[in-house]
Residue, then its C-alpha position, 0 to 999 in steps of 0.5 A: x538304619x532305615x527304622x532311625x527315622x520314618x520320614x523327613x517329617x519325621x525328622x524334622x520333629x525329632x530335631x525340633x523336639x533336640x531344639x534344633x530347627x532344621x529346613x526341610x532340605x537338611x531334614x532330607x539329606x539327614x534322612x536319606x543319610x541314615x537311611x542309605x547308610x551314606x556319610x552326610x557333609x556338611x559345609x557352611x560359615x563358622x558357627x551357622x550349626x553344623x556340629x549341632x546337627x550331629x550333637x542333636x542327632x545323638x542326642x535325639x536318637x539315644x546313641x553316643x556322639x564321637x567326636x573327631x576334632x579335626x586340625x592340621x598334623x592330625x595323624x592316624x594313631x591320633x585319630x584311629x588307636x595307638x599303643x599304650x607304651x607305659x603299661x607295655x613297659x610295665x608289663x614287660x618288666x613284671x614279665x622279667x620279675x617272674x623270670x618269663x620275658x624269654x618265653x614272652x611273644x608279641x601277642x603278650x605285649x600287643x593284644x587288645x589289653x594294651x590297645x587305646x582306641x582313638x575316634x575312628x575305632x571307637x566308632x568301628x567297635x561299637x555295639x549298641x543296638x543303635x549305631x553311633x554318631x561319628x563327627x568328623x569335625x573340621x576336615x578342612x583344617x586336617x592334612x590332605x593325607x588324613x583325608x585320603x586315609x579317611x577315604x578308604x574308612x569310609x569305604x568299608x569302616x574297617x581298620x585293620x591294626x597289623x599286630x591283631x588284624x582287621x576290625x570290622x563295624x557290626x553297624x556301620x557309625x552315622x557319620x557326620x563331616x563338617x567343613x567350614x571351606x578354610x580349604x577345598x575338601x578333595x572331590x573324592x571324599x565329597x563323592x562319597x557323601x552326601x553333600x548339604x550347605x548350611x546357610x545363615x538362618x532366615x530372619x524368622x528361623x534365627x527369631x525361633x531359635x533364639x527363644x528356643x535356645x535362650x531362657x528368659x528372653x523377652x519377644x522384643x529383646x529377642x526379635x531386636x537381637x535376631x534384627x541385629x545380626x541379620x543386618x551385620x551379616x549384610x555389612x562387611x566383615x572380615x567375620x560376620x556373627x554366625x547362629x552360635x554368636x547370636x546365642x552367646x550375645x543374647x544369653x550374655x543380654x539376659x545375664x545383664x538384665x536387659x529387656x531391650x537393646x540400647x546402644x551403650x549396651x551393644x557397643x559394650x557386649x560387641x566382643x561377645x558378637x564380634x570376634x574380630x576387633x578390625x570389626x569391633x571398630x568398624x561397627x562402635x559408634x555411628x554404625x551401632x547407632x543406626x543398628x539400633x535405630x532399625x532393631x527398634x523400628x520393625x515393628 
């Protein structure tokens, strides 16, 4: 683990070269995560990045993202393996065809030939010479069942199927926990991890983003939109815009053409922005107005 990455420096350019522009606070905790082998949390608003960190770590190291998508009654064949029932069935009766079903045993029917690897035990087998990067995404919205499992995988990433015995990971998986706090995550999990908040990004850090991530945006339109969404995230919102919105409202801009903001052209692109239409309705018209009027004069 610790030859991943070099320094935090190191890190930083890495992520930027993925198009990912990280501070130097995550840089760190990213870093020392790989380095000390520990879980990295990351907790913040919807849509400020945090499943990007593991998408770009991937991506920036060469190595498979797996992805568990978290959600309530998440269980654990869902999450760890499962039995491939039809091809057990199947094989049982091809078994009784040849006249061999009496003498079959249990390892006939339960060996790794008819075993579907979920997520977690994806991640447990994998072989490559650079460890995978598991994101476990949403934690917040799975059971406090599934959290306590998760624990104890954690602790030694191992899985142990009873019908084969206990898998154990040649090279323990880059884990990546996200929450968006719909719930508090039990101390216990957080114990075990390293913990970073991830806030909107400052002005000058969403300006750079967005003429990273958005081809063929203008400086101006750029530099208005970014204006835009930092003065949403002051007004009160049931669902403030995060980074992922500011990046869907400015690619949908420069798909229409647009070279700069107007306001007939926000208050008809706020759906991309907004997702709430309570929203929606508190900023269309006078507050659209004055959004505008400050995006054109900061300068």
């Amino acid at each position: 683990m610790a030859s991943l990455f070099d320094s935090i420096d190191d890190v930083q350019s890495a992520l930027l070269a993925g198009r990912y522009i990280a501070d130097r606070a995550l840089a760190t905790v990213i870093f020392l995560a790989t380095r000390l082998g520990k879980p990295l949390f990351l907790e913040g608003e919807a849509g400020v990045g945090k499943t990007e960190v593991a998408k770009v770590l991937a991506e920036v190291l060469h190595t498979r993202l797996i992805r568990l998508q978290c959600y309530e009654g998440l269980d654990v064949h869902t999450a760890v393996y499962e039995w491939a029932y039809a091809r057990q069935i199947m094989h049982l009766r091809l078994l009784e065809a040849r006249g061999e079903a009496s003498t079959a045993s249990e390892k006939d029917l339960y060996s790794a030939e008819f075993l579907i690897a979920r997520p977690l035990l994806q991640a447990v087998q994998w072989d490559g010479s650079v460890p995978p990067v598991l994101l476990i995404d949403e934690i917040d919205r799975a059971d406090e069942e599934f959290e306590s499992f998760l624990l104890e995988f954690l602790s030694d990433f191992q899985i142990t199927i009873p019908e084969i015995g206990t898998i154990r990971a040649m090279r323990p998986p880059i884990v990546v926990i996200t929450s968006n706090r719909t719930r508090e995550v039990h101390d216990a999990l957080k114990r075990r991890c390293l913990y970073h908040w991830i806030d909107y990004p400052t002005f000058e850090a969403e300006y750079q983003i967005v003429m990273l991530k958005v081809p063929g945006i203008t400086q101006q339109l750029a530099f208005q939109v970014t204006t835009v969404c930092q003065q949403l995230r002051q007004a009160e919102l049931f669902k403030a815009p995060g980074i992922a919105e500011t990046l869907d409202w400015a690619t949908a801009l420069v798909t229409m053409g647009r070279q700069e903001l107007d306001e007939a052209t926000v208050n008809e692109t706020l759906g991309v922005l907004l997702k709430y239409q309570d929203d929606v309705q508190r900023v269309r018209g006078e507050m659209v107005h004055g959004l505008v009027q400050r995006a054109h004069g900061r300068r």
